[in-house]
C-alpha positions, -999 to +999 in steps of 0.1 A: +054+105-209+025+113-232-006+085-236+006+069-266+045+059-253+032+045-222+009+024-239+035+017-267+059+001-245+034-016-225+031-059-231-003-073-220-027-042-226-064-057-229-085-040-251-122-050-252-155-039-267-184-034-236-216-025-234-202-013-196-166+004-193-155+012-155-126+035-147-100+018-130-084+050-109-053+046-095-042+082-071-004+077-077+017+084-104+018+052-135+050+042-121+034+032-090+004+022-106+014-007-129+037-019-096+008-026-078-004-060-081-033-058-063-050-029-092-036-050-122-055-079-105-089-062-102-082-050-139-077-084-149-110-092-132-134-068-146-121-079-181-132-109-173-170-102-168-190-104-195-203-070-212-174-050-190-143-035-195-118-016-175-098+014-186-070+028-165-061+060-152-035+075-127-026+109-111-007+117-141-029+104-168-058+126-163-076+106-194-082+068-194-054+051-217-077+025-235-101+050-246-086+086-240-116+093-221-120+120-193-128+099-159-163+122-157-175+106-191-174+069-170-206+057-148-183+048-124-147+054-111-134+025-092-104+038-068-077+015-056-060+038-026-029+019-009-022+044+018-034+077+039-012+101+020-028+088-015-059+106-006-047+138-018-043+122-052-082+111-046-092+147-041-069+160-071-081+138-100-114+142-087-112+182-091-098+175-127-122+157-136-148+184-128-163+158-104-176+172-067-149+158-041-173+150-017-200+124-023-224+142-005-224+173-036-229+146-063-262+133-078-271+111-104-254+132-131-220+123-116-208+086-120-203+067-091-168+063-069-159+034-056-131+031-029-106+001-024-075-009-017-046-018+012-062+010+031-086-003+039-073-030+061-064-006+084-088+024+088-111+031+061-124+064+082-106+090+063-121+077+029-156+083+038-162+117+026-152+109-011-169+076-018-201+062-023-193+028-017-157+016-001-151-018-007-129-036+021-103-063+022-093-083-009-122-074-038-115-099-064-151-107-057-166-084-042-162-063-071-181-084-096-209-087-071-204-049-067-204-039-103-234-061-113-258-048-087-245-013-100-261-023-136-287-036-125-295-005-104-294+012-135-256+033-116-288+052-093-272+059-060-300+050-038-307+021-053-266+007-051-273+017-014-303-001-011-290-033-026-259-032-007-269-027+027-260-049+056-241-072+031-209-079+042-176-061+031-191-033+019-192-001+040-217+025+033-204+061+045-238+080+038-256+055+054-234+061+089-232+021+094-205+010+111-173-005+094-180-042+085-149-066+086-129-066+059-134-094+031-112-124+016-119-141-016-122-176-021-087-198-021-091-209-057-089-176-070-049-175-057-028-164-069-026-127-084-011-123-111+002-093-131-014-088-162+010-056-179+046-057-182+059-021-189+096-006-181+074+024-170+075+011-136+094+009-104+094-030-108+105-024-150+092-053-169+088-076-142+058-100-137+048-095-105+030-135-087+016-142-056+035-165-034+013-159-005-016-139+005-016-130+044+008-133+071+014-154+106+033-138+119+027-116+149+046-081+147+023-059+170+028-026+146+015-047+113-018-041+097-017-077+084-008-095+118-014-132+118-030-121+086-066-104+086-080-133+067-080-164+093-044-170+082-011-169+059-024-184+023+000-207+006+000-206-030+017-241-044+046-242-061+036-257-086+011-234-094+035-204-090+061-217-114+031-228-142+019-190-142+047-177-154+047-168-189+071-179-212+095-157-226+092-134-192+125-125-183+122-112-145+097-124-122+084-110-091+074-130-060+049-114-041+035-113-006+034-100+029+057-128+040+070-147+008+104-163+027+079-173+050+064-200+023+080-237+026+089-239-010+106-206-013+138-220-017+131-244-046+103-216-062+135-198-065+158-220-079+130-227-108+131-191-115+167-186-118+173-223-137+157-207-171+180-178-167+153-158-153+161-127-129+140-128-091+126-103-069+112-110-039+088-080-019+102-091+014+128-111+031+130-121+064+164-121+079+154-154+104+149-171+070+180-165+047+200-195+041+235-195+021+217-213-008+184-191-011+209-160-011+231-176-036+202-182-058+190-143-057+223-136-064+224-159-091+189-141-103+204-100-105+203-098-071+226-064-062+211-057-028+201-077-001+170-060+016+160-073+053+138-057+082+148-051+118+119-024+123+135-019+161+165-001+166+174-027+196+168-063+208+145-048+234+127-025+207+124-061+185+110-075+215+085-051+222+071-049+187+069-088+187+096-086+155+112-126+154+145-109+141+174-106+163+209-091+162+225-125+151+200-129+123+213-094+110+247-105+114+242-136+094+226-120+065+261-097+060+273-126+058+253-144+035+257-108+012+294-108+015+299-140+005+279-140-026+292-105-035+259-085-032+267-048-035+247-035-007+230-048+025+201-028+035+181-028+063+149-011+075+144+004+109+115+022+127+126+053+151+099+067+175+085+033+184+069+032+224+093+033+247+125+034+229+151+058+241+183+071+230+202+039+246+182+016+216+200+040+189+235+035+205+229-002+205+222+001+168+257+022+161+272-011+179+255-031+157+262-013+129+301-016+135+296-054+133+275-051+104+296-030+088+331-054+097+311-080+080+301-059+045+321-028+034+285-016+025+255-012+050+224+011+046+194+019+068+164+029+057+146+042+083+107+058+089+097+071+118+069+047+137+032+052+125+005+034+148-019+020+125-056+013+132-067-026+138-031-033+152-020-036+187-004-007+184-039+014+175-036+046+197+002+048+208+009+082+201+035+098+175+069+103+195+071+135+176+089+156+151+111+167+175+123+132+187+125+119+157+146+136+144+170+143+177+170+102+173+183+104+140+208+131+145+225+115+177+224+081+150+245+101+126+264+113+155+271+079+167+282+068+131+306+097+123+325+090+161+327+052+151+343+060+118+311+042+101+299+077+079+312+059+044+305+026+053+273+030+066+243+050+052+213+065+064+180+071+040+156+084+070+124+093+056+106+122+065+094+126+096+071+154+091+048+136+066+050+107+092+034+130+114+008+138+088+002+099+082-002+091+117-031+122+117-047+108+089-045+067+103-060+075+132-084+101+120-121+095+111-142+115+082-128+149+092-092+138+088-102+133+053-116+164+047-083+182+061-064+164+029-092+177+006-084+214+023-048+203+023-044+195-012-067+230-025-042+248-003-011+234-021-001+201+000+023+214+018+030+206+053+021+239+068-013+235+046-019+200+066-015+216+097-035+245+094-062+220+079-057+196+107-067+225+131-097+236+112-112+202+109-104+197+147-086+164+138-069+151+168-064+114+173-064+114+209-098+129+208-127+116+207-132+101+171-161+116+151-190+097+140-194+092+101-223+114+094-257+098+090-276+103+054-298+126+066-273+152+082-251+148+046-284+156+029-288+186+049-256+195+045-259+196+011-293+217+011-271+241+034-244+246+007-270+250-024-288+274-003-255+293+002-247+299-035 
């Protein structure tokens, strides 16, 4: 859609006169954009400063919307990136933009780029080449602090640096520091709240709300176990249900965990009582009841979505996953009864130490599932180890595997008479592969997507790239380069051309 229909159908737009405009970069298509919470919330914020604005652009809105300005014209780009693969989209509007990739070919003529996002709970490594300044954890403040020591550095480069160093939550890549801990903002500042409602969106005209921030839970593959900020944040109730708009017709409750909040129940049922429709980012099969699933039902519920994540008991076991067979069981139930259309759950193959006899057990469960509600599907994505997780280091089961795991499923299904009653939406398991190079790569994995990308993104592009860039995460990891070796780099390409 061009500029001017996107913004047309958009409710919530802030426009703002500024002595300082920022540009909020988002490496996904709008769709996924203006579904992410956490980028309308730091758009929300910088309008809120005084003398600063925020104008937004995405992979496919090369100019901001607000202003219909090219990114390059900004004196600084401030990237939310929620995943490894999003780096290509980094690298791309970058190159449109006729802005050097690689932070160590830009000067003071360039504007400054400023990394953030859910990646960076996890492994921030990858990002280093592109950014100046990578901003870690939840940056609701740290962006304000961030973006007023920028003006008063005058957007200089070394002075930014200078200013930032050894503060906390903000990790330097040309200075070679290590990787501080990541940040969390101040309680009262709960909850996020969406700030545009467009149907441009995978969530159309929803108003996405924080329920709570973090997780306690203890699933050894999650980047957010027992939460990364001392602990699952509650938002009240109360507070929940006096953020919502009035005249908002679907509302979104947001979180890590959000069955896991006391109140859920009743946060529902005040949703749904002003004939409001409900979505809720996760559900938790351990924590349905008949009356919370009537209730989503009640609120345009169609599908009821839960997690398994292992293929077994003994695979739930090992990745510390509370959710057991009987939990899945009870939640057909619960759909049936209320007349959902579709129960879906998601799995993990290639986990450590599963074996064939883990994916027969789940074509027995699947016949019990699927006795319970004529309609059952699986989505399933192959197992990525993720840094700052227990799991940090396992290894990928591999292509191969994967796949041979989700064949002899299919098998299983087709013997058992299950093929129309159950369905299987595996994602791929050769751009798992290229995730799992890129979260547990360092600086050089990110280079590879940069060679990648310029080489047409496709998978036999990663691969060679991976080779080049001698990416291996069993290897030793590589050291972020120091300052002075970028700078010499940099003297090495000028005196090349």
């Amino acid at each position: 859609m061009e500029r001017r229909e996107l913004l047309a159908a958009e409710r919530g737009t802030l426009y703002k006169e500024a002595e300082t405009r920022v540009a909020l970069v988002y490496p996904s298509p709008y769709r996924a954009a203006m579904s992410s919470l956490g980028y309308q919330q730091i758009y929300r914020t910088l309008h809120a400063m005084p003398g600063v604005a925020a104008d937004r652009a995405m992979q496919d809105v090369p100019k901001t919307l607000e202003q219909d300005m090219p990114i390059g014209s900004y004196p600084l780009l401030a990237y939310s990136v929620a995943y490894e693969l999003e780096l290509a989209g980094v690298v791309e509007t970058l190159d449109r933009a006729g802005i050097p990739a690689l932070a160590a070919d830009r000067d003071d003529r360039h504007p400054l780029v400023i990394g953030g996002g859910p990646l960076t709970f996890s492994n921030p490594a990858p990002m280093a080449p592109f950014f100046d300044v990578i901003v870690l954890g939840e940056g609701e403040e740290l962006i304000v602090e961030l973006l007023n020591v920028c003006r008063d550095a005058g957007f200089v480069r070394d002075r930014v640096w200078t200013a930032l160093a050894g503060k906390p939550g903000y990790y330097l890549p040309s200075h070679g520091e290590t990787v501080p801990p990541v940040a969390a903002v101040d309680d009262a500042l709960l909850p996020a709240r969406s700030v545009i409602a467009t149907p441009n969106t995978e969530l159309a005209d929803m108003f996405m709300t924080e329920a709570a921030r973090g997780c306690s839970r203890g699933c050894t593959y999650c980047v957010m176990r027992r939460s990364t900020n001392g602990g699952m944040r509650i938002v009240p109730r109360e507070a929940i249900i006096a953020g919502i708009p009035e005249g908002t017709r679907r509302v979104g409750l947001v979180g890590a965990a959000v069955t896991d909040h006391p109140d859920i129940t009743a946060i529902v049922r005040d949703v749904v009582a002003r004939d409001r429709e409900v979505g809720i980012s996760s559900l938790r099969a351990d924590k349905l009841t008949d009356e919370l699933v009537r209730l989503l039902a009640k609120g345009g519920y169609r599908t009821l979505t839960v997690a398994a994540d292992g293929a077994s008991e003994r695979m739930r076991r090992v990745v510390e996953r509370s959710t057991r067979a009987e939990h899945l069981l009870r939640s057909a139930q619960f759909a049936a009864a209320h007349r959902l259309h579709t129960l879906k759950v998601y799995m993990m193959l290639g986990v450590p130490s599963e074996t064939d006899a883990d994916v027969d057990e789940l074509v027995q469960l699947s016949r019990e599932l699927a006795a319970i509600h004529p309609r059952v599907a699986y989505g399933l994505a192959p197992f990525v180890a993720k840094r700052n997780t227990p799991l940090d280091g396992s290894p990928f089961a591999g292509i191969d595997v994967v796949e041979h795991r989700l064949a002899r499923l299919r098998d299983g299904l087709k013997a058992a008479g299950l093929a129309g009653k159950v369905e299987v939406r595996p994602t791929s398991a050769r751009w798992a592969w290229v995730e799992y190079m890129l979260a547990q790569g360092e600086s050089n994995a990110g280079l590879a997507v940069m060679d990648a990308h310029r080489a047409g993104g496709t998978f036999a592009a990663y691969k060679k790239a991976f080779i080049a860039r001698g990416v291996s995460p069993t290897g030793p990891r590589a050291r972020v380069p120091s300052s002075q070796e970028l700078i010499a780099l940099k003297r090495q390409r000028i005196a090349a051309t």
